[in-house]
DRENTOR-97575 format. One record per residue (C-alpha): x negated, y negated, z negated; residue in three letters; residue number from 1. Coordinates in steps of 0.25 Angstrom, whole numbers, always signed. Each point is the difference from the previous one (the first is absolute). Example, Ala and Ser with C-alpha at 12.3 -4.5 7.8 and 13.67 -1.06 7.14 Angstrom:
% residues 2
SITE     xx     yy     zz  residuo  num
SITE    -49    +18    -31      ALA    1
SITE     -6    -14     +2      SER    2
END
This chain:
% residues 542
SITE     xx     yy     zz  residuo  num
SITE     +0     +0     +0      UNK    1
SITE    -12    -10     -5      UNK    2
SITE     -7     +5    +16      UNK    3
SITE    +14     -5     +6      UNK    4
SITE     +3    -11     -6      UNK    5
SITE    -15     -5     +1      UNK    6
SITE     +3     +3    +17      UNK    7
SITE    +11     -9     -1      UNK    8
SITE     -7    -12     -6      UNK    9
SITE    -11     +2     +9      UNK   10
SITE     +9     +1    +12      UNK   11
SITE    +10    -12     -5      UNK   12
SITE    -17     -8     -1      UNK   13
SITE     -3     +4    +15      UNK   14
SITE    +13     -4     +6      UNK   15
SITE     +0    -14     -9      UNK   16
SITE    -15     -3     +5      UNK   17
SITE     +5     +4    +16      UNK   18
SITE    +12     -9     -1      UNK   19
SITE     -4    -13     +5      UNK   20
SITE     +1    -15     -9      UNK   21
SITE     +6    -10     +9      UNK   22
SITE     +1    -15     -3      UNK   23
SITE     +2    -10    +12      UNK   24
SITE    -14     -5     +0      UNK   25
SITE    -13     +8     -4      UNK   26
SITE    -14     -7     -4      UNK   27
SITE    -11     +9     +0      UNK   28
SITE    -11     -7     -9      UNK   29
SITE     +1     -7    -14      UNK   30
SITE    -12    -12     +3      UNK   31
SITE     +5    -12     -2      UNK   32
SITE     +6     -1    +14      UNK   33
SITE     +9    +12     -2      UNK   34
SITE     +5     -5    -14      UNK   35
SITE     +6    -11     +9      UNK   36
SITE     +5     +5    +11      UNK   37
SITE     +7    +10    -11      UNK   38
SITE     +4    -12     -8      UNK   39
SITE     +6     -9    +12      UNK   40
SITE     +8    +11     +5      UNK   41
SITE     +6     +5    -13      UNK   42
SITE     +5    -15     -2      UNK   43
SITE     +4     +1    +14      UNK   44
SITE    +11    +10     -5      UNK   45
SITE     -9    +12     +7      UNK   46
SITE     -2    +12     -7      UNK   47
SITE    -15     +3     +1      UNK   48
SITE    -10    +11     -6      UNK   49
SITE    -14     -5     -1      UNK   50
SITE    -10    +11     +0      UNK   51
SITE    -11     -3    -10      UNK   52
SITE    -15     +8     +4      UNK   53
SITE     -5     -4    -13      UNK   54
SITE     +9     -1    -12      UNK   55
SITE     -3    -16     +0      UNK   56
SITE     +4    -12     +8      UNK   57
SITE     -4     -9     +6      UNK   58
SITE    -13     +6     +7      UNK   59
SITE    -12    -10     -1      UNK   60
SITE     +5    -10     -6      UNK   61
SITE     +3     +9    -12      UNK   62
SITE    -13     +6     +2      UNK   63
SITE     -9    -11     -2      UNK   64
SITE     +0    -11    +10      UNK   65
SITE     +7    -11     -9      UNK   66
SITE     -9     -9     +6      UNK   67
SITE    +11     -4    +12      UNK   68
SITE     -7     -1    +13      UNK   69
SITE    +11    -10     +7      UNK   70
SITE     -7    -13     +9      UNK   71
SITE    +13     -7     -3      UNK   72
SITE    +11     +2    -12      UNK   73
SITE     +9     -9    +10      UNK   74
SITE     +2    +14     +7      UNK   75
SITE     +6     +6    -12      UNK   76
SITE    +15     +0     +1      UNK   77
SITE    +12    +10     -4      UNK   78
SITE     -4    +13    -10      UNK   79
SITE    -15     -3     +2      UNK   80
SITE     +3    -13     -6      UNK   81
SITE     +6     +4    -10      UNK   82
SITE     -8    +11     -5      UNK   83
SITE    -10    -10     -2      UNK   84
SITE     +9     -9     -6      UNK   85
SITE     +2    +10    -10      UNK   86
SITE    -12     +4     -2      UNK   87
SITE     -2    -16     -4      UNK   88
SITE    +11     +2    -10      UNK   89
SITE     -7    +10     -8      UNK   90
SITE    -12     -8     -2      UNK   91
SITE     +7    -12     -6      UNK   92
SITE     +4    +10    -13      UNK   93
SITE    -10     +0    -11      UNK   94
SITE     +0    +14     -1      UNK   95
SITE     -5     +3    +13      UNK   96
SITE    -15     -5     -4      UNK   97
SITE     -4    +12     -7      UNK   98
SITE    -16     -1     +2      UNK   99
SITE     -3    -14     +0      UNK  100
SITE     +9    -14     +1      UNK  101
SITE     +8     -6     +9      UNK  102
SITE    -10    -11     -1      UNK  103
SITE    -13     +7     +1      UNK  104
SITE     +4     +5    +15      UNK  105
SITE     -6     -7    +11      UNK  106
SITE    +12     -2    +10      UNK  107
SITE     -7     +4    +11      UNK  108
SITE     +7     +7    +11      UNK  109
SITE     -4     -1    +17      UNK  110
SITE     +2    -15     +2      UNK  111
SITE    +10     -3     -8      UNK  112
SITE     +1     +2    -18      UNK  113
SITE     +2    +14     -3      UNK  114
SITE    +14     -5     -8      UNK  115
SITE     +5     -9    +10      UNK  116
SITE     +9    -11     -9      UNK  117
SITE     +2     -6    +14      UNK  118
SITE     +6    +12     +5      UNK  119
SITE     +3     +9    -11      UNK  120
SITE     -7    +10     +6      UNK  121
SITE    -11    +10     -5      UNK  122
SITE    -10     +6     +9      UNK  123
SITE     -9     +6     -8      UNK  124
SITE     +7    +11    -11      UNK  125
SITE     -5    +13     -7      UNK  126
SITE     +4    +11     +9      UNK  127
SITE    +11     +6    -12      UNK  128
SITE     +7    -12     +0      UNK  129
SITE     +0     +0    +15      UNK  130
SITE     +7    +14     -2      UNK  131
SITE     +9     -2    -11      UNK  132
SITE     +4    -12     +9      UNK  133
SITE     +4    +10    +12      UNK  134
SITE     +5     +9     -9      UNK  135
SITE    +10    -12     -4      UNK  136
SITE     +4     -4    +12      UNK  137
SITE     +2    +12     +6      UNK  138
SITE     +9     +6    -11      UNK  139
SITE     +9    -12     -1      UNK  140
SITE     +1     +2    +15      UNK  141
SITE     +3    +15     -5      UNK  142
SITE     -7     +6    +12      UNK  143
SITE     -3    +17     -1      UNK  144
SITE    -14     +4     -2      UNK  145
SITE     -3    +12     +4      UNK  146
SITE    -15     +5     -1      UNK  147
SITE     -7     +7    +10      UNK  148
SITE     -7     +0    +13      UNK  149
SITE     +2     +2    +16      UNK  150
SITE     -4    +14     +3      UNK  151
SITE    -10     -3    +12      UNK  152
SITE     +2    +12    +10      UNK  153
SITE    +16     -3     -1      UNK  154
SITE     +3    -12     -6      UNK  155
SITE    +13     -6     +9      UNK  156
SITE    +14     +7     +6      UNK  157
SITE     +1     -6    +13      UNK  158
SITE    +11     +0    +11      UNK  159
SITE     -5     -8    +12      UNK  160
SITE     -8    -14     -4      UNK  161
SITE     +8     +2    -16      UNK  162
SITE     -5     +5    -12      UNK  163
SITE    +11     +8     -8      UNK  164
SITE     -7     +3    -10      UNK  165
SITE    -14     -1     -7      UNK  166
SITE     -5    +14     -6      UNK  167
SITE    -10     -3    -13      UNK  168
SITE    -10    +12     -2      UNK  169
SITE     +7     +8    -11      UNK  170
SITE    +11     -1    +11      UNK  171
SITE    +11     -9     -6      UNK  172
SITE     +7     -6    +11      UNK  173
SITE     +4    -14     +1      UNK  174
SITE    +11     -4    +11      UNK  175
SITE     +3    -15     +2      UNK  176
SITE     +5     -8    +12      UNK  177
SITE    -13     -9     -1      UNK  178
SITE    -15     +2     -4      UNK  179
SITE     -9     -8     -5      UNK  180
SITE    -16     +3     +0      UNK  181
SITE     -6     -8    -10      UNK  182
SITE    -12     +9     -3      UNK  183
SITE    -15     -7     +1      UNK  184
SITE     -3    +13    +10      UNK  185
SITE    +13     +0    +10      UNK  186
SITE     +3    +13     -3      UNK  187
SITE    +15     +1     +3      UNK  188
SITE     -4     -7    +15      UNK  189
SITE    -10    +12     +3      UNK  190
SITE    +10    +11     -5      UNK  191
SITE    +11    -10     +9      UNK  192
SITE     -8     +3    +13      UNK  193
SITE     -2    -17     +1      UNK  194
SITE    -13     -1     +6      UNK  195
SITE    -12     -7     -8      UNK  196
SITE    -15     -4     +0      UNK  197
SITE    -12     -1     -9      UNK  198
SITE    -12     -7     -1      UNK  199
SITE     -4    -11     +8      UNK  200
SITE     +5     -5    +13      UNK  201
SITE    -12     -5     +9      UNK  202
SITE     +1    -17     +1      UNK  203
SITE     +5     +4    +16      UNK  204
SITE    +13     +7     -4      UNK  205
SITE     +6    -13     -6      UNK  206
SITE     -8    -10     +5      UNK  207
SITE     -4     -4    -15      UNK  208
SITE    -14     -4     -6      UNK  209
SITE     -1     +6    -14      UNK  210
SITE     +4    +16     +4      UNK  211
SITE    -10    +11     +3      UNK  212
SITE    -13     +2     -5      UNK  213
SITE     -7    -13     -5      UNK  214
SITE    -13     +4     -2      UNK  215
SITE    -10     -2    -14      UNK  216
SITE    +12     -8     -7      UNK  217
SITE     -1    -14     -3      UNK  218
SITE     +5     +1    -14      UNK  219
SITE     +1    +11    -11      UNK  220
SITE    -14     +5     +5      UNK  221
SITE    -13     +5     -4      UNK  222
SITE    -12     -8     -4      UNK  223
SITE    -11     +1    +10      UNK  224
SITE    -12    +11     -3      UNK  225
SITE     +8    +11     -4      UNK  226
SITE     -5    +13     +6      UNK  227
SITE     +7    +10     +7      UNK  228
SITE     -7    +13     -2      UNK  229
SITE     +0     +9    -11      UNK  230
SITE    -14     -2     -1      UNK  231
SITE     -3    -15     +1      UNK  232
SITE     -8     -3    +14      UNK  233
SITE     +3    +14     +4      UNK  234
SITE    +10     +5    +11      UNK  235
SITE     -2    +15     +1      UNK  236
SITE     +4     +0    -15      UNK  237
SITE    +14     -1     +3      UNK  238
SITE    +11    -13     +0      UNK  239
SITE     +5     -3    -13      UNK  240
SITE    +14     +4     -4      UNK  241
SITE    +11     -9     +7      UNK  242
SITE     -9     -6     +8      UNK  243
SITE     +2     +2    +17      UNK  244
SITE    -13     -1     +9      UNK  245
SITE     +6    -12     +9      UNK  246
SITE    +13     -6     -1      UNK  247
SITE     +7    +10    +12      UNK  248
SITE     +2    -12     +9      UNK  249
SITE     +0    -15     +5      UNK  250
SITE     +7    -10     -6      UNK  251
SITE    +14     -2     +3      UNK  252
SITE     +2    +16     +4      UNK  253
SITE    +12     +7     -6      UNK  254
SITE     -3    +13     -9      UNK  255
SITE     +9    +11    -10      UNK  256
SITE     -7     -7    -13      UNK  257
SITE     +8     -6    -10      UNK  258
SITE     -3    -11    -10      UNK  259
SITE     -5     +6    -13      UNK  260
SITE    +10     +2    -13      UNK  261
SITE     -4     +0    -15      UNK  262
SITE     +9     -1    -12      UNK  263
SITE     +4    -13     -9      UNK  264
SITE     -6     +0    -10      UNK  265
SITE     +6     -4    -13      UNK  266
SITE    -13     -3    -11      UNK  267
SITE     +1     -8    -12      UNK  268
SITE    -10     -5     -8      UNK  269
SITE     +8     +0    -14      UNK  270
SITE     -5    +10     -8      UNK  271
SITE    +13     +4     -8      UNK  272
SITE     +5     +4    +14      UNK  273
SITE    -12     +6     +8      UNK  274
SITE     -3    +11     +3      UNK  275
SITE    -15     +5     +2      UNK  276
SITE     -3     +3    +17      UNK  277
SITE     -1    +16     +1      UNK  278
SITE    -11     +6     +8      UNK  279
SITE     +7     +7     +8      UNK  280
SITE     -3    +16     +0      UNK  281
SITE     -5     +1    +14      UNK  282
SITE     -9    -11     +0      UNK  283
SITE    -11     -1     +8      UNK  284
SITE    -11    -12     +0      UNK  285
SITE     -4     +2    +15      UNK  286
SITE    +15     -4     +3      UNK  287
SITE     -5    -14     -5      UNK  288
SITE    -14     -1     +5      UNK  289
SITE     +5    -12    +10      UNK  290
SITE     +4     -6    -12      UNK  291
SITE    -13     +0     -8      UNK  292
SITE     -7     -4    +13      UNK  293
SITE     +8    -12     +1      UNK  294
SITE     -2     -4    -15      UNK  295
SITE    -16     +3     +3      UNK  296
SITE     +0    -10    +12      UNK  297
SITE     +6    -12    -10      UNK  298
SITE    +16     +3     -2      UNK  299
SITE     +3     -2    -14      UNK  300
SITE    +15     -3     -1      UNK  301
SITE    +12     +1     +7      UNK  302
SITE     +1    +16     +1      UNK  303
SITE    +17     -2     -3      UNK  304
SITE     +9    -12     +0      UNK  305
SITE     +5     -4    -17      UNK  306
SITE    +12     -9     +5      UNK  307
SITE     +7     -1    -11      UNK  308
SITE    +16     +2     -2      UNK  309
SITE     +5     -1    -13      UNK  310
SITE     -4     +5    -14      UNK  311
SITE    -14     +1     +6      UNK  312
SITE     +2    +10     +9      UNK  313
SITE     -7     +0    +15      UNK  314
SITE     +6     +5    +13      UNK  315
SITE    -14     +5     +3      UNK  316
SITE     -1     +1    +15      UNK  317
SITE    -11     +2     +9      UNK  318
SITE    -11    -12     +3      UNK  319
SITE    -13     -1     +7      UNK  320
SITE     -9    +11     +8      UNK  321
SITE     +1    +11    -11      UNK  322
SITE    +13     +0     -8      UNK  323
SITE    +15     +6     -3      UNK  324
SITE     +1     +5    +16      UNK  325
SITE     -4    +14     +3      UNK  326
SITE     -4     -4    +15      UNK  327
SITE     +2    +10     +9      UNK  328
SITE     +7    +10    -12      UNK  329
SITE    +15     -1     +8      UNK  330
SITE     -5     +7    +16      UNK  331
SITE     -8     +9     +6      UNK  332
SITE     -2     +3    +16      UNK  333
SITE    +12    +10     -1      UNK  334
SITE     +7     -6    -12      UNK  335
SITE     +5    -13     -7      UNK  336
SITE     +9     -1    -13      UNK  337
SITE    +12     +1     +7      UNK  338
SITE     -3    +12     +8      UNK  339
SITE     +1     +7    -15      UNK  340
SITE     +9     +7     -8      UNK  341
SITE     +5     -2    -14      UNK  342
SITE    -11     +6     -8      UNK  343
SITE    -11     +0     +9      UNK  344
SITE     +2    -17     -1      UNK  345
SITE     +2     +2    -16      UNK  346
SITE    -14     +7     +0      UNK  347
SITE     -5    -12     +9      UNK  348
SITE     +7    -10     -9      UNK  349
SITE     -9     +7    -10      UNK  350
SITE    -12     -3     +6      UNK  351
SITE     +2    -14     +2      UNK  352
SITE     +3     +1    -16      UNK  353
SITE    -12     +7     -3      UNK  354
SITE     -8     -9     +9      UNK  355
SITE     +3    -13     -6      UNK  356
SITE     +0     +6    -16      UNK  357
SITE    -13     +4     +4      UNK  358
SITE     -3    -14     +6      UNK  359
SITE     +3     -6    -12      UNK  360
SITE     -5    +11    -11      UNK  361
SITE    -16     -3     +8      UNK  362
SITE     +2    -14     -1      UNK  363
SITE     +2     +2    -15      UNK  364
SITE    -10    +12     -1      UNK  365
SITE     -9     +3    +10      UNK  366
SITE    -15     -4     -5      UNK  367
SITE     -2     -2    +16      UNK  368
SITE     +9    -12     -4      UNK  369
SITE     -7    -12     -7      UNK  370
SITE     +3     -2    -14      UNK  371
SITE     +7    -13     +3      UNK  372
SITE    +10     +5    +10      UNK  373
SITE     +3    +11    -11      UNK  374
SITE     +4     -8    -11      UNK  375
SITE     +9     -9     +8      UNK  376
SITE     +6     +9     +7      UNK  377
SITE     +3     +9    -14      UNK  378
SITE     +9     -9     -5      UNK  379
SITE    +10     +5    +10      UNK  380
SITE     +8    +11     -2      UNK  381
SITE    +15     +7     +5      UNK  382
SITE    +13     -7     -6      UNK  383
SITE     +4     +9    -11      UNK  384
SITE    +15     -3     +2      UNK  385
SITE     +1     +0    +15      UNK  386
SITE     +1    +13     +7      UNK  387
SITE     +2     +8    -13      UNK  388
SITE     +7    +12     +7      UNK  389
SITE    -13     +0    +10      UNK  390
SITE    -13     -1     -8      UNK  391
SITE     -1    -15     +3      UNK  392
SITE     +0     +0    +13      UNK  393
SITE     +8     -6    +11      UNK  394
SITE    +12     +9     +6      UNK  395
SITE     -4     -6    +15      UNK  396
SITE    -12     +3     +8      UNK  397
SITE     +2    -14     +8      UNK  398
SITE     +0     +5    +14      UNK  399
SITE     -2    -14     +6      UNK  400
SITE     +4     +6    +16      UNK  401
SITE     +5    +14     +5      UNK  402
SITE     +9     +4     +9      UNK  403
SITE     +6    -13     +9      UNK  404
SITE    +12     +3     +8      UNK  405
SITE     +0     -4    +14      UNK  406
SITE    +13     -7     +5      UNK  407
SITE     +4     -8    +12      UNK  408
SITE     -6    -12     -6      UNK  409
SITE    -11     -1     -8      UNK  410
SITE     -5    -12    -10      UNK  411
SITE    -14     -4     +3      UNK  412
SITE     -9    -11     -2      UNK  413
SITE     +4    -11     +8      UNK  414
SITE    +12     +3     -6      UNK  415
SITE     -5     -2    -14      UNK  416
SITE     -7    -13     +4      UNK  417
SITE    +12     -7     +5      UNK  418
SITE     -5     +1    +16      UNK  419
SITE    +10    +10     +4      UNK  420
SITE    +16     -2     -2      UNK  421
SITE     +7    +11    -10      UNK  422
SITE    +12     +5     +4      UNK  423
SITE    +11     +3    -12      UNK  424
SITE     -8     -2    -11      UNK  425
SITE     +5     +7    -14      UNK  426
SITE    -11     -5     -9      UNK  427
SITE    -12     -7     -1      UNK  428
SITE    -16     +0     -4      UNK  429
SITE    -11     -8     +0      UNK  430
SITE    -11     +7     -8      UNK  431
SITE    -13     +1     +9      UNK  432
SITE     -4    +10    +10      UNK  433
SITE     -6    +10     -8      UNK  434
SITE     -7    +13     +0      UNK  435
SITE    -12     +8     -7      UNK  436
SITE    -10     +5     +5      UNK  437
SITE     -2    +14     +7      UNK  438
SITE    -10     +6     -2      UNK  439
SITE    -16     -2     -3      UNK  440
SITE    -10     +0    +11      UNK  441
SITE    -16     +0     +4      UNK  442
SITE     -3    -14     +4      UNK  443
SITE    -12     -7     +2      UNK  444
SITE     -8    +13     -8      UNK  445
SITE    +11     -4    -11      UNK  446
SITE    +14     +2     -6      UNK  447
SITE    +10     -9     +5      UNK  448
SITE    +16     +2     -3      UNK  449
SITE     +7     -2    +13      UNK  450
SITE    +18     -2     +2      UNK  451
SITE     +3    -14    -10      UNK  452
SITE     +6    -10     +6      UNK  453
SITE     +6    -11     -8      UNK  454
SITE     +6    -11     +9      UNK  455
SITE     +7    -11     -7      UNK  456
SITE    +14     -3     +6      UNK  457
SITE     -1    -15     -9      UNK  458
SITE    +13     +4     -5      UNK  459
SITE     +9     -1     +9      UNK  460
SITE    +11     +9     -1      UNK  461
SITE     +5     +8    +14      UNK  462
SITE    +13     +8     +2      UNK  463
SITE     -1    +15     +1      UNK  464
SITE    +10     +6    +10      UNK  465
SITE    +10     +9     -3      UNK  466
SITE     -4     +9    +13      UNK  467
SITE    -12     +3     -6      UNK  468
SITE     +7     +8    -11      UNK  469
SITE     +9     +9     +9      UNK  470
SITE     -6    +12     +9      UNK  471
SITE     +4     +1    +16      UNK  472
SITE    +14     +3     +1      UNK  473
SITE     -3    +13     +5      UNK  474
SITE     -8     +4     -9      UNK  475
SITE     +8     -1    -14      UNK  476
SITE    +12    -11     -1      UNK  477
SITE     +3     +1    -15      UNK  478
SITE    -14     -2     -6      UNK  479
SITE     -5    -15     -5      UNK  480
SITE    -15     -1     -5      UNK  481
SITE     -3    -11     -8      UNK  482
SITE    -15     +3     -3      UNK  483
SITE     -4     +9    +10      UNK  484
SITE     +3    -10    +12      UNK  485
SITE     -5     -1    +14      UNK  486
SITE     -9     -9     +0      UNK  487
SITE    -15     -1     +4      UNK  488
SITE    -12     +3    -11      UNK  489
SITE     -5    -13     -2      UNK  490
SITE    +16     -5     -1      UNK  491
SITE     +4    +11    -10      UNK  492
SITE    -13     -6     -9      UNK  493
SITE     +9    -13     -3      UNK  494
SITE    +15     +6     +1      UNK  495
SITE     -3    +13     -9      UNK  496
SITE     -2     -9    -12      UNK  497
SITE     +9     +5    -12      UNK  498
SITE    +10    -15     -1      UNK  499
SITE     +3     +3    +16      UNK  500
SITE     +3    +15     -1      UNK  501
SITE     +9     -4    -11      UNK  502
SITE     +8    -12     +9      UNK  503
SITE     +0    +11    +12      UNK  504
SITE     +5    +11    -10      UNK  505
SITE    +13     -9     -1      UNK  506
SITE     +2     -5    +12      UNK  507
SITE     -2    +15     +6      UNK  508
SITE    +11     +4     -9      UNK  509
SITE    +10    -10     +3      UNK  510
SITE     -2     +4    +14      UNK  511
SITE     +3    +14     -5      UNK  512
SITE    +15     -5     -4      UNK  513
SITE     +3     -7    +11      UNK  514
SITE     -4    +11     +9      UNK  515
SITE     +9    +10     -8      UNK  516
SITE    +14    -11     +0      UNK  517
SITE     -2     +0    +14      UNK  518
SITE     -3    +13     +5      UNK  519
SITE    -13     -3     +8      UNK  520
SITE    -15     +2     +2      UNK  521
SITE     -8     -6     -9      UNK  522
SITE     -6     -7    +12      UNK  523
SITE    +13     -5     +6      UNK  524
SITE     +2     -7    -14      UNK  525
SITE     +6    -15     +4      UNK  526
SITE    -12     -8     -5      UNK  527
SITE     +9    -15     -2      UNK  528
SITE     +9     +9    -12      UNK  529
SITE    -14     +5     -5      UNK  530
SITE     -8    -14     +0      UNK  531
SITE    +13     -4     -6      UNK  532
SITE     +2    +10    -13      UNK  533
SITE    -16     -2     -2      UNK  534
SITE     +0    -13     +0      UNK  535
SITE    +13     +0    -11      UNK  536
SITE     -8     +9     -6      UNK  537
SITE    -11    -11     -2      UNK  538
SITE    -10     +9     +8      UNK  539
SITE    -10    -12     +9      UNK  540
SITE     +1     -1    +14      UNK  541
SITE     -8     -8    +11      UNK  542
END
């Protein structure tokens, strides 16, 4: 009887985990863009499941970068406004300065104060109060979290150009009328059959001037003298770890290499809530010769960046030649991160982990290390109360650029820089044109970092159209990607930034809903009622 009963349950289980969810809309991701478009579609009146990969929302800006990469706050309107608005809020409470006073904080955010009094906005924060933030916004919106992640040999139902249903690995199926992809890897796109590119476009393709290889970068590099060569002076003893012997082609040519990830760090220097570094288990000097090289030919600071955000916390991001970014640690000639599956990108996640708590464990440690560089970089340690379910450490890799889907119109440069109209624009940006660097390279009998380009847009803001976040027709006609978009590499550097993903995330949403009252493509959405709604709904158009 116990054998039988025990069948039944166990049958009951199967058939409940085969019978699909369905909600109107779908978002697959819970970063920060996600948690929008879940939020705008549930105050639309939609039902929606957002599908959370990691148990916390809010991506990267939950994980570390509370130091808001933006160009412009005047961009900021509708539920990316007001999560920084909120964010503001909690900093005026007394009780929020738990390590140190309201007082005592420097202010200082990208340009503008940190707590804008101007703007009531905040756009620095520690990464929990980012999330509970989320959390809030989204359970008043009473949006359906479901965790789990996309099975990536069959993740979509399709009928024709629609998706029917999304498939998540422990195969629970989601059904809905409209899906949005608000992963930082376009996962739901490739599993949609919507065509995609990664890497770097040759300047040609677009006729643009910061794509493709840029030889020995002009900033973020190496000082001069560092040798190559496992033995100093001699090539036959092998290149050094990371390091290519040329740069693999001219200036300007279009390659499969992506800009290099690292985490956010979160370090304080407040001893009743830091933790000591831990050397990591796999730890291995060699990984780190380039860095003692570059220390023995004059570096002595400026290894991580200390911005601080408050209760003297740091989003503690990569700077200089040798720092947070593992470059070269996301692609190989037959692989790239988004080429992954599920555990094989957690083990590299990992590395990228282990590489930096080893970066900071020999700065701390090593006796390669000068004695001076040791002691100041010890007073650093890992927030004790951020993290606490994951050692410490951020929930995010930051995967800076994956998979880019590739529309009928694609966002690039000129686009960016105002020389070339915008058609239909949902959402704005303004952050400059950004990438890190690629990989590490023989030049000159040295190493030099080759792949940052940091072009300055002066601020100006430039409208992001809403063609860039739907697929060909033909291809899928119920997906909108907010993150993911068709743009070129070097525009994706200034539109992936965390304030526009958010604006995007919304406007793709609202979309969604209008799409599903009137029964159409989501390319065939009428785009005078959607500049309308979005501008009601205080989102900033050109």
């Amino acid at each position: 009887m116990k054998g039988l009963l025990l069948g039944i349950i166990l049958t009951i289980a199967s058939a409940r985990a085969t019978d699909p969810l369905t909600a109107d809309i779908v978002v697959y991701g819970d970063a920060s863009g996600g948690v929008t478009a879940a939020v705008q579609a549930a105050r639309m009146g939609k039902s929606v499941i957002l599908v959370s990969q990691y148990g916390h929302l809010g991506g990267m800006t939950s994980s570390g970068l509370g130091w808001t990469d933006i160009g412009n706050d005047k961009i900021l309107g509708g539920l990316a406004k007001e999560f920084y608005h909120r964010l503001y809020l909690h900093y005026q409470k007394p009780e929020a300065w738990t390590h140190e006073s309201r007082t005592t904080f420097p202010n200082q955010g990208q340009g503008v104060p940190a707590l804008n009094p101007k703007t009531k906005l905040a756009s620095t924060f520690e990464p929990k109060i980012a999330e509970m933030i989320f959390d809030q916004m989204a359970r008043e919106a009473q949006v359906r979290i479901i965790k789990g992640r996309i099975d990536l040999k069959k993740g979509t139902r399709k009928t024709g150009p629609r998706i029917t249903a999304l498939r998540l690995e422990d195969g629970r199926i989601l059904a809905a009328r409209v899906f949005i992809d608000a992963s930082y890897e376009g996962d739901l796109l490739a599993q949609a059959g919507v065509s995609f590119v990664t890497g770097r476009e040759a300047n040609t393709t677009y006729d643009e001037i910061g794509n493709g290889n840029t030889g020995p970068s002009r900033k973020n590099q190496l000082r001069n003298g560092i040798d190559p060569y496992l033995v100093p002076g001699d090539p036959s003893s092998g290149l050094l770890s990371g390091v290519n012997p040329d740069a693999g082609g001219n200036k300007g040519d279009g390659d499969h290499r992506l800009q290099a990830y690292c985490y956010r760090m979160v370090l304080t220097d407040v001893e009743a809530n830091s933790r000591p570094v831990p050397k990591p288990s796999n730890y291995d000097p060699a990984d780190f010769e380039i860095l003692f090289r570059a220390i023995e030919v004059g570096q002595k600071g400026g290894f991580f960046k200390t911005t601080l955000v408050p209760n003297r916390k740091t989003d503690g991001n990569n700077t200089g030649g040798i720092s947070c970014d593992w470059i070269g640690g996301n692609y190989g000639d037959d692989w790239n991160w988004a080429t992954l599956d599920h555990e094989e990108r957690e083990a590299l996640a990992a590395k990228h982990r282990d590489y930096q708590l080893g970066l900071l464990w020999t700065l701390q440690h090593h006796p390669r290390v000068p004695e001076a560089i040791r002691q100041d970089t010890l007073r650093w340690g890992l927030a004790r109360d951020e993290f606490t379910d994951n050692d410490n450490w951020p929930y995010n890799l930051y995967v800076r650029e994956a998979r880019r889907m590739k529309s009928d119109f694609v966002m690039t440069e000129k686009h960016c820089k105002n020389q070339l109209p915008v058609p239909e624009p949902v959402g704005m940006g303004a952050y400059t044109l950004d990438s890190h660097n690629t990989q590490r390279f023989v030049h000159k009998g040295m190493v030099k970092n080759e792949g940052d380009i940091q072009s300055y847009l002066g601020g100006k803001a430039y409208g992001i159209s809403y063609q860039a976040l739907v697929p060909p027709k033909n291809e899928c006609d119920n997906l909108l990607v907010p993150w993911a978009l068709s743009a070129s590499h070097i525009a994706f550097g200034s539109i992936r930034m965390e304030p526009v993903f958010m604006v995007l995330g919304q406007s793709s949403a609202t979309a969604a809903c209008l799409a599903i009252d009137k029964d159409l493509p989501v390319q065939k959405v009428p785009y005078g009622e959607l500049r309308k709604i979005l501008l009601k709904e205080d989102q900033k158009l050109p």
